[in-house]
KOLRO-654191 format. One record per residue: y, x, z of N, C-alpha, C in turn; residue number from 1; residue in three letters. Coordinates in steps of 0.1 Angstrom, whole numbers, plus 2048, in hexadecimal, padded with zeros to 3 digits. Example, Ala and Ser with C-alpha at 12.3 -4.5 7.8 and 13.67 -1.06 7.14 Angstrom:
residues 2
 nc2 nc1 nc3 cac2 cac1 cac3 cc2 cc1 cc3   k   r
 7C7 884 84E  7D3  87B  84E 7DF 884 84E   1 ala
 7EA 880 847  7F5  889  847 800 881 84F   2 ser
end
This chain:
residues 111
 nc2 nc1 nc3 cac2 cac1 cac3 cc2 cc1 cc3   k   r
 E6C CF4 302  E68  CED  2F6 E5C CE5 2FA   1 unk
 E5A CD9 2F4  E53  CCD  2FA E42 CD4 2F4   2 unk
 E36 CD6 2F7  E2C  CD8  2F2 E29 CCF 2E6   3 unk
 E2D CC6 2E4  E25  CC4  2D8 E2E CC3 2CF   4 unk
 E3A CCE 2CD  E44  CCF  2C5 E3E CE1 2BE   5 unk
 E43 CDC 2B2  E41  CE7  2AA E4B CF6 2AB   6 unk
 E49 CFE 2AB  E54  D06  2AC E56 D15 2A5   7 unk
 E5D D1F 2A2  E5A  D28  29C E53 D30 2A0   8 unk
 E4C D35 299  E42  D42  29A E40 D4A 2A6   9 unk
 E3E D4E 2AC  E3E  D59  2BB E45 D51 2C6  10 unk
 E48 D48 2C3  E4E  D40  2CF E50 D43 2DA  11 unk
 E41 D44 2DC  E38  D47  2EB E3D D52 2EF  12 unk
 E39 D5E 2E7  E3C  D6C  2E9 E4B D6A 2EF  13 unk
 E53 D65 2E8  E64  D6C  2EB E64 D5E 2F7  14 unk
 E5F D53 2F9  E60  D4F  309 E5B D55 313  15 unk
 E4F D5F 314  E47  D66  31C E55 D71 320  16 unk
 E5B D72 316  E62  D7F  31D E72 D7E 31E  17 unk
 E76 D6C 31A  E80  D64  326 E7C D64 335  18 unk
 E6D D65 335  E6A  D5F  344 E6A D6B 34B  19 unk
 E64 D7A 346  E65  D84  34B E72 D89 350  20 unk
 E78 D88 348  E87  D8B  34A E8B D85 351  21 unk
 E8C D79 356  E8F  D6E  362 E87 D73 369  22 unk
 E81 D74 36F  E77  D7A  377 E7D D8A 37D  23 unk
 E80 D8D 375  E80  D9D  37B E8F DA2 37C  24 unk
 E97 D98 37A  EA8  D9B  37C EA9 D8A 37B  25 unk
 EAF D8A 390  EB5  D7F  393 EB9 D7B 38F  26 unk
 EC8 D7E 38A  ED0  D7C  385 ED2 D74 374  27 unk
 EC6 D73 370  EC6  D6F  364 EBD D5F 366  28 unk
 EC4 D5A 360  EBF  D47  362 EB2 D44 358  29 unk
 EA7 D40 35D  E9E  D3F  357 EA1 D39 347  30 unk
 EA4 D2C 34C  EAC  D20  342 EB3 D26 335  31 unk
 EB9 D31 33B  EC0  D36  32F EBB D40 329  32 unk
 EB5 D47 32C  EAD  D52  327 EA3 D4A 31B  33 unk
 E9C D40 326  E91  D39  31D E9E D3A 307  34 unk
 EA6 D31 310  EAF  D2A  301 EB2 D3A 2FE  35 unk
 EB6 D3E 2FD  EBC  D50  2F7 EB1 D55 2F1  36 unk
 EA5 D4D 2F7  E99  D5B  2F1 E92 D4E 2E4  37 unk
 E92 D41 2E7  E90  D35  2DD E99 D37 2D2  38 unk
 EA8 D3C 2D3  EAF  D3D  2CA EAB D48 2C3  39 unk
 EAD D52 2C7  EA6  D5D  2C1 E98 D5E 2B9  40 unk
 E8E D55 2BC  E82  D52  2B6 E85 D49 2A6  41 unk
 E92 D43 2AC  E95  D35  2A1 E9E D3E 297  42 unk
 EA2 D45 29A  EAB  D4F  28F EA0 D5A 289  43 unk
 E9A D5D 28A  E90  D67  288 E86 D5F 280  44 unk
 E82 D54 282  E7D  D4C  277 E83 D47 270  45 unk
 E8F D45 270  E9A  D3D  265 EA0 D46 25A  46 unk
 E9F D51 260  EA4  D5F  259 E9C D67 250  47 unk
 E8F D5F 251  E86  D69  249 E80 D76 24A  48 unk
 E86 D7A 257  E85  D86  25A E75 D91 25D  49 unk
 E6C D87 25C  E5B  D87  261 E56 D81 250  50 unk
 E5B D7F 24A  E55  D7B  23D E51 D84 234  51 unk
 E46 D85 232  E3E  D90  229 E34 D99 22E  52 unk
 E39 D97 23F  E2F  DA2  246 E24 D9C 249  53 unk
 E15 DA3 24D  E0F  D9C  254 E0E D9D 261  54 unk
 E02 D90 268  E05  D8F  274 E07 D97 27B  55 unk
 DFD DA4 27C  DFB  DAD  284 E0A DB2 283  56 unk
 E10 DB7 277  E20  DBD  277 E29 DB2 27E  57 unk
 E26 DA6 279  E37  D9E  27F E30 D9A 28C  58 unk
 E22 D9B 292  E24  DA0  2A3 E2A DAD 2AA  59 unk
 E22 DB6 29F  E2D  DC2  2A4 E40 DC2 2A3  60 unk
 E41 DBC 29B  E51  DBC  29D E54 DAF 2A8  61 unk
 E4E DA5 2A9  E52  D9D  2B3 E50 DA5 2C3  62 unk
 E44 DAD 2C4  E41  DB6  2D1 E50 DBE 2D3  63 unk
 E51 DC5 2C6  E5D  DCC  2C9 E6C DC8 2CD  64 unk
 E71 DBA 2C6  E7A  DB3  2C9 E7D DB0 2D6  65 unk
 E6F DAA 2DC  E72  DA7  2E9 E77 DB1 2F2  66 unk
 E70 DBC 2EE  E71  DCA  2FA E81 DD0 2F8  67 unk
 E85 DCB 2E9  E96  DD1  2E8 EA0 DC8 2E6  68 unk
 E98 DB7 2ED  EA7  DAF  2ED EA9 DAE 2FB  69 unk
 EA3 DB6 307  EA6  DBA  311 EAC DC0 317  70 unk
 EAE DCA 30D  EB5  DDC  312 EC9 DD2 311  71 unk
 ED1 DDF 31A  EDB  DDD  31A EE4 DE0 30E  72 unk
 EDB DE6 2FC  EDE  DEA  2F1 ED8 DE2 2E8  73 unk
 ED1 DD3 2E8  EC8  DD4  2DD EC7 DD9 2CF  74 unk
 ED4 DD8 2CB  ED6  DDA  2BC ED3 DEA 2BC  75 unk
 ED6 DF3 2C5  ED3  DFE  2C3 EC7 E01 2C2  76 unk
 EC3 DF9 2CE  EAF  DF8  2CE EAA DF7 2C3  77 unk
 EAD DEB 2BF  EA0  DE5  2AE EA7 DF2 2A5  78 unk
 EB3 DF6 2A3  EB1  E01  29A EAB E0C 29E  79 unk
 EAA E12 2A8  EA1  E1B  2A8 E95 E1B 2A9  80 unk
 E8D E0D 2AC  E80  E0C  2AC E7D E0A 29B  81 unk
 E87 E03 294  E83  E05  287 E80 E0F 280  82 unk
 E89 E1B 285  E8B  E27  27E E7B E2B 285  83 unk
 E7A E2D 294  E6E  E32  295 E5F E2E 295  84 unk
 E62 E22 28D  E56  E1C  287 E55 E22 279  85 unk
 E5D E26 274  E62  E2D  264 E56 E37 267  86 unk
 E61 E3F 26F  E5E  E4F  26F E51 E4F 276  87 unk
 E49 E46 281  E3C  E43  285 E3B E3B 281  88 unk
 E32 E34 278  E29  E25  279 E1E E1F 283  89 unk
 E1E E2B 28B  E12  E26  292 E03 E1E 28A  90 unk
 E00 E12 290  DFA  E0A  289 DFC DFC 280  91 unk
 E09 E00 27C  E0F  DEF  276 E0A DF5 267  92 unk
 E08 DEC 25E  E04  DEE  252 E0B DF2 247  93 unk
 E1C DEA 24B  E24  DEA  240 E31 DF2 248  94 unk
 E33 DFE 247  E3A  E01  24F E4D DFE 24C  95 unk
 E4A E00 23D  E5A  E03  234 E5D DEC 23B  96 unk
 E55 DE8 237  E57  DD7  23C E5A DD3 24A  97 unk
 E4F DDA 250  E54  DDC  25D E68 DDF 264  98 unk
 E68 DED 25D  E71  DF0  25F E80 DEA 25B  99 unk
 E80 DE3 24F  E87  DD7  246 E86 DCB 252 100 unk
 E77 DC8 257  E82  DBB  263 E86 DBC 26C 101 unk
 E84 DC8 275  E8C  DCD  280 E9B DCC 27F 102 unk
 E9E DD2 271  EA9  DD5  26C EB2 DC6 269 103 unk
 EA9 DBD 263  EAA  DB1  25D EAD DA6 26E 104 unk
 EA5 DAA 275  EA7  DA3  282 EB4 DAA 288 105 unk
 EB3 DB1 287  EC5  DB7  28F ED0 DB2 286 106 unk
 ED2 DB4 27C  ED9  DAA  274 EDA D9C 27D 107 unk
 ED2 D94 276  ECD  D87  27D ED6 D87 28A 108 unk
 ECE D8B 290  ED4  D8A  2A4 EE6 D91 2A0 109 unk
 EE9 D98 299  EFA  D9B  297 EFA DA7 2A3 110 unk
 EEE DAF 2A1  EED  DBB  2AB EF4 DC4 2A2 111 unk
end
């Protein structure tokens, strides 16, 4: 994406961890990961799925996204991180919201 183009929310975040992923398994083409992880940023804001939370929460769910659109399960991932943001909150503020866009984002992605 051109810098002086606007783009959805975390952008950065979910390209930082197209590049990682390229980076650390050959096999995977930078180019495309970049678009796969852009797409995913562009559906995740078009879906509404981050709407309501605050930043600190819809960075925490964007942190977690990245770490479970990796795995070779994601859809299983984001639900169990949801549930165990439920049953732990750790430090997110709204946890029941939280847990609604994990769930809302797996939807979304058709996990």
């Amino acid at each position: 994406m051109p810098p002086d183009t606007a783009g959805p929310p975390f952008v950065d975040q979910f390209l930082a961890t197209a590049e990682a992923v390229a980076e650390a398994r050959p096999e995977v083409d930078l180019e495309t990961a970049r678009e796969v992880f852009l797409e995913a940023a562009t559906l995740l804001h078009n879906g509404l799925a981050l709407d309501g939370l605050d930043e600190h929460d819809a960075g925490a769910v964007v942190a977690g996204l990245c770490l479970d659109l990796v795995v070779p399960d994601p859809g299983t991932a984001i639900r169990a991180r949801a549930q165990a943001t439920r049953d732990d909150p750790g430090d997110v503020h709204d946890p029941e919201s939280v847990w609604a866009a994990y769930l809302t984002a797996a939807a979304i992605f058709q996990l």
